[in-house]
C-alpha positions as CSV (number, residue, x, y, z in Angstrom):
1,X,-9.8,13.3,4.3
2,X,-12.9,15.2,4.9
3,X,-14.0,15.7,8.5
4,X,-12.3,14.1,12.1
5,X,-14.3,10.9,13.1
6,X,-15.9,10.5,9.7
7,X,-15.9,6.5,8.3
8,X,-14.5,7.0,5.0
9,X,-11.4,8.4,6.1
10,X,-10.5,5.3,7.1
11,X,-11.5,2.8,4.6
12,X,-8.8,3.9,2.3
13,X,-6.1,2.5,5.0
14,X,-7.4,-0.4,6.0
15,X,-7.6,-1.7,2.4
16,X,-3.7,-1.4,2.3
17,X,-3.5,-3.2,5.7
18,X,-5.8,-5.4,4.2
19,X,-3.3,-5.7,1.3
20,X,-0.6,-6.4,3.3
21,X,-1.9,-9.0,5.7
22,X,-3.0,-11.4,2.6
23,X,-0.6,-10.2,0.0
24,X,2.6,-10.5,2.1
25,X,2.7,-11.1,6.1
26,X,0.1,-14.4,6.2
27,X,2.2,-16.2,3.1
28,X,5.7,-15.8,4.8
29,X,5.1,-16.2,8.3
30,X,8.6,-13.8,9.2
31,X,10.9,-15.4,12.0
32,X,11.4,-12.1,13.7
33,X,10.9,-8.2,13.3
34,X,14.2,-7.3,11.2
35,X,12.7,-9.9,9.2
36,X,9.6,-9.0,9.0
37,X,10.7,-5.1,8.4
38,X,12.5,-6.2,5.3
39,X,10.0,-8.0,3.7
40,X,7.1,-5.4,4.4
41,X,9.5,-2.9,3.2
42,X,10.2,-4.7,-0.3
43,X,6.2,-5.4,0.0
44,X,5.3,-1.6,0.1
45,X,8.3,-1.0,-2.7
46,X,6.5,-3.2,-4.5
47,X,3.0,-1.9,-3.8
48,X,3.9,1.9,-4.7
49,X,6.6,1.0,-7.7
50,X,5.2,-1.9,-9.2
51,X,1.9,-3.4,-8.6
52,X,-0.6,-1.5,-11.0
53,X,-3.9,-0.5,-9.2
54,X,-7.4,-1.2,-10.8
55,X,-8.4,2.7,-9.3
56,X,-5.7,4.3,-10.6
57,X,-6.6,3.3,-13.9
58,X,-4.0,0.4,-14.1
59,X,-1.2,2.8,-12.9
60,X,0.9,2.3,-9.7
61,X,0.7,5.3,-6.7
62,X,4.2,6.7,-7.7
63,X,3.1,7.2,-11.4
64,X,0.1,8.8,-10.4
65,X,2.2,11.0,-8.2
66,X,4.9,12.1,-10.6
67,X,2.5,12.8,-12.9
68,X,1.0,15.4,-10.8
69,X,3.6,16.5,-9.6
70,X,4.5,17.8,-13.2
71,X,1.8,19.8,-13.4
């Protein structure tokens, strides 16, 4: 993140609240909040572990991470 106030710094994380509003929270309609914390857990499990990402070059975050992390 470049600067404090700057616009792009936040763009990043609203696309993953973004994410989990359509992906998860708007399909399931959770009873309460131990239910809802267990599914948005699994969800961002799922997200980091699973779900390949079109910007990562159709890799998920924790590959990317272990990869450089090797370096």
């Amino acid at each position: 993140m470049d600067g404090q106030g700057r616009w792009m710094d936040n763009v990043f994380i609203e696309r993953l609240w973004r994410s989990l509003k359509h992906e998860d929270v708007h399909l399931k309609h959770y009873a309460d909040g131990r239910e809802a914390k267990a599914g948005i857990a699994a969800w961002i499990k799922f997200y980091n572990e699973r779900r390949l990402h079109q910007a990562l070059g159709y890799r998920t975050p924790t590959a990317v991470w272990r990869a450089s992390s090797d370096d």
